[in-house]
C-alpha positions as CSV (number, residue, x, y, z in Angstrom):
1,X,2.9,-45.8,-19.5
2,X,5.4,-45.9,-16.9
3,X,3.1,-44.1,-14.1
4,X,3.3,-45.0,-10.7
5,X,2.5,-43.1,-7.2
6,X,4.8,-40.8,-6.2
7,X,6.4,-40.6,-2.5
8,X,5.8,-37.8,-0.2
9,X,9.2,-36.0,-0.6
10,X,8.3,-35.1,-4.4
11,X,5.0,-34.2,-3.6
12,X,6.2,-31.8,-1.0
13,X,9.1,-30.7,-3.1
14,X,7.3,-30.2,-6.3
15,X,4.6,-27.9,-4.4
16,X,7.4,-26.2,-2.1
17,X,9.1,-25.1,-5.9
18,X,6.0,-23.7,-7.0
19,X,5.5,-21.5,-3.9
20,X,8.8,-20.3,-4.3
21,X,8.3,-19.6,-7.8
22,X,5.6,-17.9,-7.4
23,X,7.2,-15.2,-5.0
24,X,9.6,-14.9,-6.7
25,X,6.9,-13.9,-9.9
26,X,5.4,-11.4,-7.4
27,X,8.5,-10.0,-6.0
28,X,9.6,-9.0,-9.7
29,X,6.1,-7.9,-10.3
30,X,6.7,-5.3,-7.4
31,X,9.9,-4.7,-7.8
32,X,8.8,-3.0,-11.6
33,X,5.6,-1.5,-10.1
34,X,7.9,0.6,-7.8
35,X,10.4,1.3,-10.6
36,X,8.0,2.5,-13.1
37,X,5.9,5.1,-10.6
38,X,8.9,7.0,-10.2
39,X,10.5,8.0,-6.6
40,X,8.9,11.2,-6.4
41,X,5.5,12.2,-6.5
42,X,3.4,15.9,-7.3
43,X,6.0,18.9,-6.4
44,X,9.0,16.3,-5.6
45,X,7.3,14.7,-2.2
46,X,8.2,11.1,-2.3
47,X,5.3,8.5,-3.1
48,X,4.4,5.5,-1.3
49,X,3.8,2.9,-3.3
50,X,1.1,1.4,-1.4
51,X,-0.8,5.2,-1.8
52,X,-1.8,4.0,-5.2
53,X,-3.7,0.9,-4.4
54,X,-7.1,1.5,-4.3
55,X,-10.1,-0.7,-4.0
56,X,-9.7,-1.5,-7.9
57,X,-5.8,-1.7,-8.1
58,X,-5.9,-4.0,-5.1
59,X,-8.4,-6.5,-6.5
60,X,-6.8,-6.7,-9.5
61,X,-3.6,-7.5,-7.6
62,X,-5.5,-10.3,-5.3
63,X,-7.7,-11.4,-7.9
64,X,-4.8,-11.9,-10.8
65,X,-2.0,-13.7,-8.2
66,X,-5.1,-15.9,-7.2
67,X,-5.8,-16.8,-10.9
68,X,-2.0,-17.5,-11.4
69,X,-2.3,-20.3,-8.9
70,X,-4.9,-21.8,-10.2
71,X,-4.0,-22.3,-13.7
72,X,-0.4,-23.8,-12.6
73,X,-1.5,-27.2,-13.6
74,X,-3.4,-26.3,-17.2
75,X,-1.0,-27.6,-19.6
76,X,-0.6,-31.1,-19.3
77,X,-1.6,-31.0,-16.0
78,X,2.4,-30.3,-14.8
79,X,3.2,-27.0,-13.0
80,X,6.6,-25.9,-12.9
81,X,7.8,-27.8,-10.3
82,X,5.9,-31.0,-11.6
83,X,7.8,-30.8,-14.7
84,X,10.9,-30.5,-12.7
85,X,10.2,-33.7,-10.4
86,X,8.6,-36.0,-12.9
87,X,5.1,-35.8,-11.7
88,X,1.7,-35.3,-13.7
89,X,-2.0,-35.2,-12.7
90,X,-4.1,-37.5,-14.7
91,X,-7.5,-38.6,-14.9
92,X,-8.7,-41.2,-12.1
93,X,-10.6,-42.9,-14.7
94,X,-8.7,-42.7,-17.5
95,X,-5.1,-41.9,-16.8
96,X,-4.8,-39.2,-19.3
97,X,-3.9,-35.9,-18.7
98,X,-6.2,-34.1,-16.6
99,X,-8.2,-31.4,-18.8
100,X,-7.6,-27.9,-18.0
101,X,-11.0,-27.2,-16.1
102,X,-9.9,-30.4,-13.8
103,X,-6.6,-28.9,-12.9
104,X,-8.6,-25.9,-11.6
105,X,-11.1,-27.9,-9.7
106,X,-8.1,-29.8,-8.0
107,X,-6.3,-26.7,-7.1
108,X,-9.6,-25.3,-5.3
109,X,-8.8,-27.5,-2.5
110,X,-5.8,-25.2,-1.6
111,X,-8.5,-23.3,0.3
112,X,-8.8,-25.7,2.6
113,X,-5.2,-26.3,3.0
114,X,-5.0,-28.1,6.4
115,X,-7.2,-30.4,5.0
116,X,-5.4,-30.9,2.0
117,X,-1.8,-31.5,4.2
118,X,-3.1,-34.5,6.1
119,X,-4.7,-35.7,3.1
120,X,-1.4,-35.6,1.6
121,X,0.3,-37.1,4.4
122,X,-2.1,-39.8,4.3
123,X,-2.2,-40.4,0.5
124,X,0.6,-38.9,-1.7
125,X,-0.9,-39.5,-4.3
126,X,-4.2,-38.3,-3.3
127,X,-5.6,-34.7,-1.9
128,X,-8.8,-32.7,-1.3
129,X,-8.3,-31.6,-4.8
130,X,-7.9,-34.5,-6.0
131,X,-11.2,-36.1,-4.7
132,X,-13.3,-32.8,-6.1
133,X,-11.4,-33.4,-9.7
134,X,-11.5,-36.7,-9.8
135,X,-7.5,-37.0,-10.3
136,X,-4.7,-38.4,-9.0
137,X,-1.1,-37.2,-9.3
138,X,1.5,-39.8,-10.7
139,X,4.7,-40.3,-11.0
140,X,6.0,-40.7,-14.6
141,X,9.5,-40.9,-17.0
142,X,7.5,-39.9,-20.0
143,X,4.5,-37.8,-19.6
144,X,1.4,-37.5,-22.0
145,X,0.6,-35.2,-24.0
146,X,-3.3,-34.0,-25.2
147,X,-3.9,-30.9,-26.9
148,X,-7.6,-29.7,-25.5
149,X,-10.0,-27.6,-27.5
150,X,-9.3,-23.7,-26.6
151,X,-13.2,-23.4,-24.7
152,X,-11.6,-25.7,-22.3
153,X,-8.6,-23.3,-21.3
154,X,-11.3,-20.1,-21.3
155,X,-13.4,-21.7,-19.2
156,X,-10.6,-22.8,-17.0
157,X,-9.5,-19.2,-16.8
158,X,-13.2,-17.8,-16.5
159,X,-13.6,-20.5,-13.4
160,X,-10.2,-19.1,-12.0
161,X,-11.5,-15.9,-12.1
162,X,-15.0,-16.2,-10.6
163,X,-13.7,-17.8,-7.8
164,X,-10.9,-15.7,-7.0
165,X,-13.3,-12.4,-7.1
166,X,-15.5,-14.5,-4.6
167,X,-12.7,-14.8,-2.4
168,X,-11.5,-11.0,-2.9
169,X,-15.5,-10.1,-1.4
170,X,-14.4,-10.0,2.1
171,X,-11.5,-7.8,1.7
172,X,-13.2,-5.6,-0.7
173,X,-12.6,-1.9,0.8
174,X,-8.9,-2.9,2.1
175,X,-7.2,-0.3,-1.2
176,X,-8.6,2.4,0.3
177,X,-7.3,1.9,3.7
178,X,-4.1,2.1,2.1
179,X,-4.9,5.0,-0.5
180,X,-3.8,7.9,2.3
181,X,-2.1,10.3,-0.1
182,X,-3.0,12.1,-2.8
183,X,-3.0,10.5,-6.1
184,X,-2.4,13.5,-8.5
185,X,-0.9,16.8,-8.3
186,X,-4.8,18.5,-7.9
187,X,-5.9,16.6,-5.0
188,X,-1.8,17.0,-3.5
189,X,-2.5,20.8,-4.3
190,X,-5.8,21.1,-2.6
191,X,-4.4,18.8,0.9
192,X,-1.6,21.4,1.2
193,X,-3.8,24.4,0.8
194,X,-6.4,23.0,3.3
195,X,-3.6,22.3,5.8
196,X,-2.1,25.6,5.2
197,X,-5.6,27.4,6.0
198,X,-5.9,25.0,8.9
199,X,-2.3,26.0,10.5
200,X,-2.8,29.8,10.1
201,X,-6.1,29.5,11.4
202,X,-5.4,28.1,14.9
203,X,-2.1,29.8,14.9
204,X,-3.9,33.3,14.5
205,X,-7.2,32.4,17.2
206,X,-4.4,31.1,19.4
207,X,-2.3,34.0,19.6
208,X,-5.7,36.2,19.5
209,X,-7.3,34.8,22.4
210,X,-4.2,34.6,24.6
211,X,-3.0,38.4,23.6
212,X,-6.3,39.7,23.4
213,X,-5.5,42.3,26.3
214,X,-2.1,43.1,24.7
215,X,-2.7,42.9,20.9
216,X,-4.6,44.8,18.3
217,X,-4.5,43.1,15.9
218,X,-2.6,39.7,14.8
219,X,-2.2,38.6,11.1
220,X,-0.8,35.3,10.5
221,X,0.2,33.2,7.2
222,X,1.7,29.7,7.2
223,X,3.1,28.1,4.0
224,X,4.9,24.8,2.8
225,X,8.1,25.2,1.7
226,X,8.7,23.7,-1.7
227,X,9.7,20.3,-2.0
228,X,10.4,20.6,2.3
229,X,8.5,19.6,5.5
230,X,9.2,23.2,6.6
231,X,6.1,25.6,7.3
232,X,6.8,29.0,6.7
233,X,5.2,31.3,9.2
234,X,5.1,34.8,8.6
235,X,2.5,37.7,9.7
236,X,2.0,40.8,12.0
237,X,1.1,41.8,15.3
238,X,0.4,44.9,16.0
239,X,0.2,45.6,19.8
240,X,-1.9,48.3,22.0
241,X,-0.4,51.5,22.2
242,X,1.6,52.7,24.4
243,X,1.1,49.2,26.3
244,X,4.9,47.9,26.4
245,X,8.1,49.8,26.6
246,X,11.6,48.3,24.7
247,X,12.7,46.2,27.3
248,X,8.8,45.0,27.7
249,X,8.8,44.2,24.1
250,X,11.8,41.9,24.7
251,X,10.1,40.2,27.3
252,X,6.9,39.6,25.0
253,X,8.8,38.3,22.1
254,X,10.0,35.4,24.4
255,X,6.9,34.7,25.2
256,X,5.8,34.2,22.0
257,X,8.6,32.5,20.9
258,X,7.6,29.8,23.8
259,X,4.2,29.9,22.5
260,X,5.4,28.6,18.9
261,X,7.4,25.9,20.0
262,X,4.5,24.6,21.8
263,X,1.9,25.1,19.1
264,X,4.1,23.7,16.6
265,X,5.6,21.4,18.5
266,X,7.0,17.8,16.4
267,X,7.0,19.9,12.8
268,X,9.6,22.2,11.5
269,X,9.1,25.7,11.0
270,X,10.8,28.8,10.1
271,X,9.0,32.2,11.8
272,X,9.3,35.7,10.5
273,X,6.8,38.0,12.5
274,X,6.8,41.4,12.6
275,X,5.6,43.6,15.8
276,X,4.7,47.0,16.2
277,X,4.1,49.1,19.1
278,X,4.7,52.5,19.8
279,X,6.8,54.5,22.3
280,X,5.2,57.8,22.9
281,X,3.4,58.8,19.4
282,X,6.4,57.1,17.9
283,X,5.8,54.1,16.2
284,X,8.4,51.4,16.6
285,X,9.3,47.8,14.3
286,X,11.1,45.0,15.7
287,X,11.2,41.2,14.1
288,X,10.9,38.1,15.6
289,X,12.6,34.8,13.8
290,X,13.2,31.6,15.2
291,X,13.8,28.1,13.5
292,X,13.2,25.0,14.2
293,X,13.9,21.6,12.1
294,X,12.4,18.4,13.3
């Protein structure tokens, strides 16, 4: 049959190829995920890819790359890079091809992979895996062929996944630490309207309890722009009468231009307020405006 035990340097080849391989399987994976959600999200805000995983999307991810690896070795017992450097699992006993639920057993031992690399060092043509299958990789010119009966390969696969989900248990709950934004235009609808309320709220009992000797009343509205950072901030305040004079009303403004730097310090804003006092019994309108673009 022309078998014989391979040498360290193919063993560590052939598995260094299928690592390789297989990033290179999830890197196209992601590289489509990311193409086909688009580059904007709800109202043109841009989407983080890693905002759509949740708990299900991310076991799905961990439990389907985990399956992957352990069904390398199910035809013929060659992965790739076994077919590439002549080698083949077989049978201990028998020397035949190992049987699809076998190649699975043996790549089980990966999970103790410190073990398996001075096992390897040790044997070549031995590992963990090995020992649990009852196989042994070999190095051969023309490899065997056995076509097993389909159950074998479902079970192989069914095996595959039951042990990857048990390994996915302890990270169960790591999709939603990553789901920060929302996932459809409702739920992006309702976060803007809640921080809207939010912003004019403390802007409003900020300026309300600082002004309260000076003010009459203060009316305040903050909005996102569309498809911008920016907050909008527009509103009244209607001051006490007879309380400031022109030049005093100068004065004030500054103030509460100060005031909404501070409070809205690190975001962007554009301001548009509107204050009325009187001089006299005449009633008087000057604007305040500022910018500012983080």
């Amino acid at each position: 049959m022309n078998n014989k035990a391979p040498d360290i340097g193919s063993r560590i080849a052939s598995a260094l190829l299928d690592q390789v391989l297989g990033l290179l399987l999830r890197a196209v994976i992601w590289i489509v995920f990311i193409i086909s959600v688009g580059q904007s999200g709800p109202f043109g805000s841009p989407v983080n890819p890693f905002s759509l995983f949740t708990d299900y999307t991310f076991a799905l991810v961990f439990i389907g790359f985990s399956t992957l690896y352990y069904l390398k070795d199910i035809f013929s017992g060659r992965s790739i890079g076994k077919r590439i450097l002549g080698l083949q699992i077989v049978n201990n006993k028998s020397n035949l091809p190992a049987s699809p639920v076998r190649t699975v057993l043996r790549n089980f031992g990966f999970l103790l992979w410190i073990v398996e690399v001075v096992m390897i060092l040790a044997s070549p043509s031995k590992r963990l895996g090995d020992l649990i299958a009852g196989t042994k990789v070999v190095s051969t010119i023309r490899p065997q062929k056995i076509k097993f009966p389909f159950y074998q390969y479902l079970c192989a696969l069914l095996l595959s996944v039951a042990v990857s989900a048990i390994m996915y248990a302890p990270f169960y709950g790591a999709g939603s630490l990553t789901n920060t934004e929302p996932e459809t235009a409702e739920e992006f609808n309702e976060t803007v309207v809640k921080e809207k309320q939010e912003v004019t709220e403390d802007l409003a009992a900020f300026f309300e309890k600082k002004y309260e000797t000076e003010f009459e009343s203060v009316v305040l509205s903050a909005q996102q722009k569309p498809g911008a950072s920016t907050t909008m901030i527009t509103g009244s305040f209607i001051l006490k009468k007879d309380l400031f004079e022109s030049g005093e009303v100068n004065t004030l403004k500054e103030r509460i231009r100060d005031d909404l730097h501070e409070k809205m310090r690190g975001k962007s804003f554009d301001a548009d307020i509107t204050i009325v006092y009187t001089e006299g019994d005449e009633p008087k309108i000057t604007h305040l405006t500022e910018s500012l673009n983080e």
